[in-house]
C-alpha positions as CSV (number, residue, x, y, z in Angstrom):
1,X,0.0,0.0,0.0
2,X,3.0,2.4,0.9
3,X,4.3,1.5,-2.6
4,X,1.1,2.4,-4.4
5,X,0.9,5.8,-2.1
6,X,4.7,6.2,-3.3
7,X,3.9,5.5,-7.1
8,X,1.2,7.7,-6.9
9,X,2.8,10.7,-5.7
10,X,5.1,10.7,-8.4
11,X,2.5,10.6,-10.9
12,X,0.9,13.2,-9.3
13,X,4.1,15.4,-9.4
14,X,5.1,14.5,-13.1
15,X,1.0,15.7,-13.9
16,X,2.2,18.7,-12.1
17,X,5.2,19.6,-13.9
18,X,3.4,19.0,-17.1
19,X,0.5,21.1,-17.0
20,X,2.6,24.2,-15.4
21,X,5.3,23.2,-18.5
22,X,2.2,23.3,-20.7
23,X,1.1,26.9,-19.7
24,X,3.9,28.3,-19.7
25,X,5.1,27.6,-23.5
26,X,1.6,29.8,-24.7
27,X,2.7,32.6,-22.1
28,X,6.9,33.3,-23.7
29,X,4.7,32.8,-27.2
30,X,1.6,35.2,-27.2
31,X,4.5,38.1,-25.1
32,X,3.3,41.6,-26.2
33,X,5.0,43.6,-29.2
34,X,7.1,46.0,-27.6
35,X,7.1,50.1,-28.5
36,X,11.0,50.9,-30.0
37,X,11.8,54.6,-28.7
38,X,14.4,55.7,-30.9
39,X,16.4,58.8,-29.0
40,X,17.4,61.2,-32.2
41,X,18.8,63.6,-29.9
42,X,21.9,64.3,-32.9
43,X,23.0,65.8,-36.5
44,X,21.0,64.4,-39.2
45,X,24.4,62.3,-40.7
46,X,25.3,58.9,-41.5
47,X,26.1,57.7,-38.2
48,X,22.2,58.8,-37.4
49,X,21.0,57.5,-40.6
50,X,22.7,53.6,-39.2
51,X,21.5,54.2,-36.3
52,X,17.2,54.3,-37.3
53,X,17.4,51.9,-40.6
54,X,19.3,49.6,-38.0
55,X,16.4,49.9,-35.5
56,X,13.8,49.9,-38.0
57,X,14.7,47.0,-39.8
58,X,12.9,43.6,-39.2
59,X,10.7,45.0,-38.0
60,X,7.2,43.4,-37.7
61,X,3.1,43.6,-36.3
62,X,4.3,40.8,-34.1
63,X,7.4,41.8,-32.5
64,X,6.5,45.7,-32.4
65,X,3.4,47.8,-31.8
66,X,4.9,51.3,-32.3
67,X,8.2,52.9,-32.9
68,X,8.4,56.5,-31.1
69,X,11.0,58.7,-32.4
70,X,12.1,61.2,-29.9
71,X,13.6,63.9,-31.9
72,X,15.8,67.0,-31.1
73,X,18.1,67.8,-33.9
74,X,19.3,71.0,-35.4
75,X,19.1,69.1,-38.9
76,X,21.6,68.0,-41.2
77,X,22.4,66.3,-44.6
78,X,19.8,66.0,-47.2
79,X,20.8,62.5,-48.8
80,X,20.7,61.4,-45.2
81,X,17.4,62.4,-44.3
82,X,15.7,61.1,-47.4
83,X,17.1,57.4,-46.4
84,X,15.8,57.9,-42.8
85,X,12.2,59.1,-44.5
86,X,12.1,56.1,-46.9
87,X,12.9,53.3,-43.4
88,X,9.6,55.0,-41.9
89,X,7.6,54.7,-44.9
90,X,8.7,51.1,-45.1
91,X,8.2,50.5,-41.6
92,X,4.4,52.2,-42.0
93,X,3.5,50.5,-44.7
94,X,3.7,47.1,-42.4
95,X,1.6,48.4,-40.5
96,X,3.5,49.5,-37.4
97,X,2.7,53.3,-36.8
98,X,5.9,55.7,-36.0
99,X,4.9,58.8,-34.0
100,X,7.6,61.6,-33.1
101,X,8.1,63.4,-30.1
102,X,9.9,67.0,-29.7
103,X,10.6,67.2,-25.9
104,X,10.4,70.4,-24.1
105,X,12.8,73.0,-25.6
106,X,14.0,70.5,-28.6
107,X,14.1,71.3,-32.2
108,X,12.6,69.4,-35.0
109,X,14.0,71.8,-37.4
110,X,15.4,72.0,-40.9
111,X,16.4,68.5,-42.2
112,X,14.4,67.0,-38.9
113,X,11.2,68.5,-40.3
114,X,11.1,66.5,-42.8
115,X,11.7,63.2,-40.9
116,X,8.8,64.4,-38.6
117,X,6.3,65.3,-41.6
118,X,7.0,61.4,-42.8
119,X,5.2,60.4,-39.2
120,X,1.8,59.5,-38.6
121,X,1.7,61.6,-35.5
122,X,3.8,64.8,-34.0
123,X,3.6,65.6,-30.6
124,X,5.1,68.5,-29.1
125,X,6.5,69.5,-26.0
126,X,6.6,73.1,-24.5
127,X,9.1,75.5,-25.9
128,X,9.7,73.1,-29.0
129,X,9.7,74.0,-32.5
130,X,9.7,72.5,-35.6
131,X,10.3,74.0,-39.2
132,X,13.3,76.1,-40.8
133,X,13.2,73.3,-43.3
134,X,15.1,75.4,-46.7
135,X,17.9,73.5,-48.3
136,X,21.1,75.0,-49.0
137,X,23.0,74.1,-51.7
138,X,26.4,74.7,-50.8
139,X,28.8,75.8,-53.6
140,X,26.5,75.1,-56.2
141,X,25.1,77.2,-59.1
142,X,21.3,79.4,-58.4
143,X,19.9,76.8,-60.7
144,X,21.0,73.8,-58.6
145,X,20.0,75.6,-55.5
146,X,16.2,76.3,-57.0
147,X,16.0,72.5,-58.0
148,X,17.2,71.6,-54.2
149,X,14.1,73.8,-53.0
150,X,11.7,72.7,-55.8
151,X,12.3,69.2,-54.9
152,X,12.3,69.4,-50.7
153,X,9.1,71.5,-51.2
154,X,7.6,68.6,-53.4
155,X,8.8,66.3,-50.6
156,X,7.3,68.3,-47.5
157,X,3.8,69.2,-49.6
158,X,3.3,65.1,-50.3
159,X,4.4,64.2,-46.6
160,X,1.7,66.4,-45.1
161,X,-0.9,65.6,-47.5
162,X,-0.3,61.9,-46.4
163,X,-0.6,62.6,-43.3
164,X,-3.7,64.7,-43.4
165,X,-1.5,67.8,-42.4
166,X,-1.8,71.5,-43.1
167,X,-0.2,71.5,-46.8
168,X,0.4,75.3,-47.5
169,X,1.8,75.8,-43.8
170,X,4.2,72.9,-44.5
171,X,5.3,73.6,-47.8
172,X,5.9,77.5,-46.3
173,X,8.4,75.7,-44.2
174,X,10.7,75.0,-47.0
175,X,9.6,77.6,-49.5
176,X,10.1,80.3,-46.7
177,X,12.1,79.0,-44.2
178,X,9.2,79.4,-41.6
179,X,9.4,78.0,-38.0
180,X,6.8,77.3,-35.9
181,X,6.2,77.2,-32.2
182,X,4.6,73.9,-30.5
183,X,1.7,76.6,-30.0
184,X,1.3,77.7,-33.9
185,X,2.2,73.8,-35.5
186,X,-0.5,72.4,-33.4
187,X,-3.1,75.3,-33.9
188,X,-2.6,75.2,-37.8
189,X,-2.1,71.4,-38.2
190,X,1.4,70.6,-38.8
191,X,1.7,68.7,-35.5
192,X,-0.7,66.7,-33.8
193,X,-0.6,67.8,-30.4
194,X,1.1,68.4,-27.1
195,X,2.9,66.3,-24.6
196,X,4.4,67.4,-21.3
197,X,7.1,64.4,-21.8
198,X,8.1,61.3,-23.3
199,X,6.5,59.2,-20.6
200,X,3.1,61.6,-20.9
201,X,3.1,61.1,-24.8
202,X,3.5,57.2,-24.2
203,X,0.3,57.2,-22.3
204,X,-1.2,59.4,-24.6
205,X,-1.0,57.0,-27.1
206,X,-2.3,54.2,-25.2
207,X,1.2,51.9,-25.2
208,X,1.7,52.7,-21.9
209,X,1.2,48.7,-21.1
210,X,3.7,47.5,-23.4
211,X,7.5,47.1,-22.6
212,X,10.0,49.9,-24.2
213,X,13.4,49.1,-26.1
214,X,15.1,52.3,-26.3
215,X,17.6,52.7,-29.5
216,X,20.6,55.2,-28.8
217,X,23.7,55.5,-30.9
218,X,26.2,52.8,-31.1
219,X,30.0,53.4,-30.9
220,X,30.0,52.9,-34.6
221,X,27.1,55.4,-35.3
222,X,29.1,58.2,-33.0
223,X,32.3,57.8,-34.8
224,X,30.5,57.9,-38.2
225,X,28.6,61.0,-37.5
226,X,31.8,62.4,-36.0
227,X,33.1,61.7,-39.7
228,X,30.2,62.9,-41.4
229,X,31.4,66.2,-40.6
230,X,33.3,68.4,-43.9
231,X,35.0,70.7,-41.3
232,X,36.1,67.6,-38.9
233,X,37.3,65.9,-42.1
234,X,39.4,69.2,-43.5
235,X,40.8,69.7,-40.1
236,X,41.7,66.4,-39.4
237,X,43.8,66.2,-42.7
238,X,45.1,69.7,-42.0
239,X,46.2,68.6,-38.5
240,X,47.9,65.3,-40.6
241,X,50.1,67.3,-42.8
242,X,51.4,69.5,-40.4
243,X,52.1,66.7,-38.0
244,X,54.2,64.9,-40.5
245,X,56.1,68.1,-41.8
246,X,56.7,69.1,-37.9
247,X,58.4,64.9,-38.0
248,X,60.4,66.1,-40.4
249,X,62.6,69.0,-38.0
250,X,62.1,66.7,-34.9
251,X,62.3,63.1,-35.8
252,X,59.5,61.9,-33.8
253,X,58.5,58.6,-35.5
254,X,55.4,59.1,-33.2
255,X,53.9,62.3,-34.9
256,X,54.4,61.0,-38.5
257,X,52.0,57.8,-37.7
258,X,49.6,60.1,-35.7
259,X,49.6,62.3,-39.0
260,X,49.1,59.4,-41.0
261,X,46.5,58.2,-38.9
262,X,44.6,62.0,-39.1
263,X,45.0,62.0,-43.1
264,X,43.2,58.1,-43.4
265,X,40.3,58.9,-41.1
266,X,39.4,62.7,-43.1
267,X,40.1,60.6,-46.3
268,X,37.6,58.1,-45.0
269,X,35.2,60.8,-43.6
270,X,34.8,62.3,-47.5
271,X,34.1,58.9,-48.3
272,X,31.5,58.9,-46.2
273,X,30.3,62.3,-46.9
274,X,30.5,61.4,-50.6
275,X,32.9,64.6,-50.9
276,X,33.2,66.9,-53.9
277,X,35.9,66.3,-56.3
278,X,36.7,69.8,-55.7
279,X,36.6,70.4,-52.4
280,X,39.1,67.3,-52.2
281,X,41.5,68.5,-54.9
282,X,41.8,71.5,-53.1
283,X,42.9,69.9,-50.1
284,X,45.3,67.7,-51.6
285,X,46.9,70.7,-53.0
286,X,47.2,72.7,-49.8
287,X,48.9,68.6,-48.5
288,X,51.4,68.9,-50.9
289,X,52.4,73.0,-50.2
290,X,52.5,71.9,-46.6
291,X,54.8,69.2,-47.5
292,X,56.8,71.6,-49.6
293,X,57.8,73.8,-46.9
294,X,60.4,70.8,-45.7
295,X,62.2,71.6,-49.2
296,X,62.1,75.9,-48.8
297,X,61.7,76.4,-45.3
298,X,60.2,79.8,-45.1
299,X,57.2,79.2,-44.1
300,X,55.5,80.8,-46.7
301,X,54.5,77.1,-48.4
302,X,52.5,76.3,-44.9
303,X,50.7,79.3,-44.4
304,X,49.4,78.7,-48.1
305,X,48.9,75.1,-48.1
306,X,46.8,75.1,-45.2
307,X,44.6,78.4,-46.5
308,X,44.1,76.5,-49.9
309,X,43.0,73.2,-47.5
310,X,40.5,75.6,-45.4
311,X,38.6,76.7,-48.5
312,X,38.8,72.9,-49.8
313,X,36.8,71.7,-46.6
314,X,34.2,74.6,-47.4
315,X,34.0,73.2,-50.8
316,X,33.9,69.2,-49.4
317,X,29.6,69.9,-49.4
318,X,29.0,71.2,-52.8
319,X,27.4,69.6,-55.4
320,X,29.6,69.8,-57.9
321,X,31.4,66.3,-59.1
322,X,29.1,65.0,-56.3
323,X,26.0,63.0,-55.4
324,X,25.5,65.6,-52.4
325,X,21.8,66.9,-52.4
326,X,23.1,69.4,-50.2
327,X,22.2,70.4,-46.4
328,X,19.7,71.7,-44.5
329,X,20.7,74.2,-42.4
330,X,23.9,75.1,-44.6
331,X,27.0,73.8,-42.5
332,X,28.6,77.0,-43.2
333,X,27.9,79.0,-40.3
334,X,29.8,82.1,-38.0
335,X,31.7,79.7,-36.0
336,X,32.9,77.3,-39.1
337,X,34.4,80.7,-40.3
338,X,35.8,81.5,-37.1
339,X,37.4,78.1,-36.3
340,X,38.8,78.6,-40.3
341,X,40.9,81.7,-39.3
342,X,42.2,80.3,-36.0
343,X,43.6,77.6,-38.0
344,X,44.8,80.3,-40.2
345,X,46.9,81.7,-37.7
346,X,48.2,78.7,-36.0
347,X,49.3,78.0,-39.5
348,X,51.2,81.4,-38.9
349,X,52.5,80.6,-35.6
350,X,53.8,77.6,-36.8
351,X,55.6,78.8,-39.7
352,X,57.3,80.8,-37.6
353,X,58.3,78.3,-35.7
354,X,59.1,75.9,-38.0
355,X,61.1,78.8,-39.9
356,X,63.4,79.4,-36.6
357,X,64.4,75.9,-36.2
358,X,65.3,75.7,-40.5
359,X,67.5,78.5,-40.1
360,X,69.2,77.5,-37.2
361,X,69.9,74.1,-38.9
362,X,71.0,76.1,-42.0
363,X,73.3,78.1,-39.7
364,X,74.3,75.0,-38.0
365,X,75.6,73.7,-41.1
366,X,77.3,76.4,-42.6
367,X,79.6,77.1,-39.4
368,X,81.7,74.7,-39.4
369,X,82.3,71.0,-37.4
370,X,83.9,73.3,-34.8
371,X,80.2,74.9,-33.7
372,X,78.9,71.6,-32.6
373,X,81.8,69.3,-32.3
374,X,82.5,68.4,-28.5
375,X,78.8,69.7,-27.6
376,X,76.7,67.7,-25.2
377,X,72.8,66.6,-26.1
378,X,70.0,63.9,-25.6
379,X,69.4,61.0,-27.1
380,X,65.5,61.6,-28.6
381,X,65.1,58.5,-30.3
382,X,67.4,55.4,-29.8
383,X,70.6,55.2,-31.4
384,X,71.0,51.9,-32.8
385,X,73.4,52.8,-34.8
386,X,71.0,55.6,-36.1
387,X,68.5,57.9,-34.4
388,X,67.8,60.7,-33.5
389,X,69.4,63.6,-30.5
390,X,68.8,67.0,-29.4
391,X,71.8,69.8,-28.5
392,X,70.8,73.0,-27.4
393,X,67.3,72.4,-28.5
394,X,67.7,71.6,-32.4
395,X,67.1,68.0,-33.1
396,X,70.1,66.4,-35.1
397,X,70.4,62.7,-36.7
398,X,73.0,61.1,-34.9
399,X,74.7,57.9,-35.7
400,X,77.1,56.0,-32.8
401,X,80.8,56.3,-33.7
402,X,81.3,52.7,-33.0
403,X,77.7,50.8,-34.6
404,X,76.4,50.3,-30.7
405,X,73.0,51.0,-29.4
406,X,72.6,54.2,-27.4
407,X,69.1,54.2,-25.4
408,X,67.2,57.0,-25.8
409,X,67.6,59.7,-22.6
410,X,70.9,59.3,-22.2
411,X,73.7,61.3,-22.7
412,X,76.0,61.6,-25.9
413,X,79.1,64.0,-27.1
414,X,79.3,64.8,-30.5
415,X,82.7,64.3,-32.4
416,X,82.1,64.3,-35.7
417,X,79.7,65.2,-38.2
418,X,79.1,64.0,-41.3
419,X,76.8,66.2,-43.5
420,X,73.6,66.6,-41.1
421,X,74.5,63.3,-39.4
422,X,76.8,63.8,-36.0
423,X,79.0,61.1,-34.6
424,X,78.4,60.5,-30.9
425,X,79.6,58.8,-28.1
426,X,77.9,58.2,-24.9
427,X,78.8,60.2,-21.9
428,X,80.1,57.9,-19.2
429,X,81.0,59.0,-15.4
């Protein structure tokens, strides 16, 4: 009788375990969609481009009941917006709506307008704004600038028809540059309404019961947008150059990698940016003066390579020899042209500087082995049998008289010199 109790309690058990296993497989299946909040607080680029189509894609009705974009952007490239405007159109026509929020104080303006208008609703918070939304065609011809407008308006007046939205006060966004208050887009229909906060719109929506996945920039999308930049890319190959040619009087092995490294990542930024041909043409040239001022060394080469290179990064956005449909707002702006001329004279400051170490090597050389011959200095970079040593603060090539390996930091006397190349020995005692 024990044994039947026994046997029976472990059926009992194993009925247990089954039904529970049995409801719990339904529960992990029928889960609720979630709502995907993507956080567009950023330039309109091609790091924020990756960063929606990436959360937009696969998505479905099953696995998603709403995507939320929280937007707050000053606006950005054109060519970049249109790709972020085509994901939510492919993402609405599944089915899934995609709302956007302006939180208090942000901007939906210029090329986030447009984003916004491709939405099926726009809530606003207090102190936002949305609008500002005329293209600007940088460096290119009136005609290609009227096309650029012709075509954005088009864009804007079919988004807000769509969407049932006010058509003439969103075309007058492009056609007139006109930006509205949270108070004027809701009262004459370009958004939908208000919201105190992102948490306040959820609810207002009714998704308040289902589970957020919040979307922010990757590491990837930061470092993208950080190269989708034209004045980040003509600075960065400026900075390159300069590095290199400042190699050339110290003999850091160090700064010529560092300059390489600068010149690959702008390259790769106008890559990304899908440059003009001009824009980069002019930079190269200002490259090679700036490399020419190791051959004269009067600093005149510098000051004009890297003038030539400022007005190639202006011309990196235009059009011309380009697939660029140009920017809204234009990137050129008060403190673009202000960073420009403080480059301009660093440039100045360091031809200067560049200029007192050439002539000091010219005067070096042209006074005889006795001006340097018994002097003291540092080894900079090791000796071995070749590097590189510093008396009275000029930088020398310096072989060891006897082929062995000096370590950098110590001690040599020079005595000999052959060309620009002294003969040391290590200081000992």
């Amino acid at each position: 009788m024990n044994k039947f109790r026994l046997v029976s309690i472990v059926l009992i058990i194993t009925v247990v375990f089954l039904l529970v296993g049995s409801m719990a497989t339904p529960v992990s299946a029928t889960s609720p969609p979630s709502v995907v909040v993507i956080h567009l607080d950023q330039r309109i680029d091609e790091g924020s481009q990756s960063m929606v189509n990436s959360a937009l894609s696969g998505l479905t009705p099953a696995n998603t009941k709403a995507v939320i974009i929280e937007l707050n952007t000053p606006g950005g490239i054109l060519q970049n917006m249109i790709q972020i405007v085509n994901a939510i159109n492919n993402t609405e026509a599944t089915g899934i709506p995609v709302y956007t929020y302006i939180p208090a104080n942000g901007s939906g303006s210029s090329a986030g307008s447009y984003i916004a208008m491709a939405t099926d609703y726009i809530g606003m918070g207090a102190g936002s704004y949305i609008g500002s939304s005329l293209p600007s065609v940088e460096g290119g011809t009136a005609s290609q600038q009227a096309s650029a407008v012709k075509q954005m308006a088009n864009l804007m007046e079919s988004m807000a028809f769509d969407h049932d939205r006010n058509v003439s006060a969103a075309k007058s966004m492009v056609l007139n540059d006109t930006l509205y208050t949270e108070a004027q887009a809701v009262s004459i229909g370009v958004a939908n309404g208000y919201a105190l906060n992102l948490t306040t719109f959820i609810k207002d929506q009714g998704l308040q019961s289902f589970p957020v996945n919040n979307v922010t920039p990757s590491f990837y999308d930061s470092f993208i947008s950080f190269l989708s930049d034209q004045f980040v890319i003509g600075v960065l190959i400026i900075l390159g150059a300069i590095a290199i040619l400042v190699d050339f009087y110290h003999g850091s092995v160090l700064l010529s990698i560092v300059g390489v490294i600068l010149i690959a990542l702008g390259l790769i930024g106008a890559e990304v940016i899908e440059a003009s041909i001009i824009g980069i043409v002019f930079i190269l040239v200002g490259v090679v003066l700036i490399f020419l001022e190791m051959k004269i060394g009067h600093g005149f080469a510098l000051i004009a390579g890297v003038i030539i290179a400022v007005v190639g990064t202006f011309l990196l956005g235009s059009p011309q020899y380009s697939s660029n449909l140009g920017y809204s707002p234009s990137p050129v702006t008060s403190g673009s042209v202000v960073s420009a001329i403080i480059i301009v004279i660093l440039a100045i400051a360091a031809a200067l500087y560049l200029r007192k170490i050439a002539l000091s090597i010219k005067t070096k050389k042209t006074t005889g082995s006795e001006a340097i011959i018994e002097k003291k200095g540092v080894v900079k970079v090791e000796i071995n049998p070749v590097g590189w040593i510093s008396v009275e603060g000029v930088q020398w090539k310096a072989r060891s008289v006897d082929g062995s390996k000096i370590d950098s930091g110590k001690i040599v006397r020079v005595i000999g010199r052959e060309g620009l190349t002294l003969v040391v020995m290590p200081v000992t005692g």
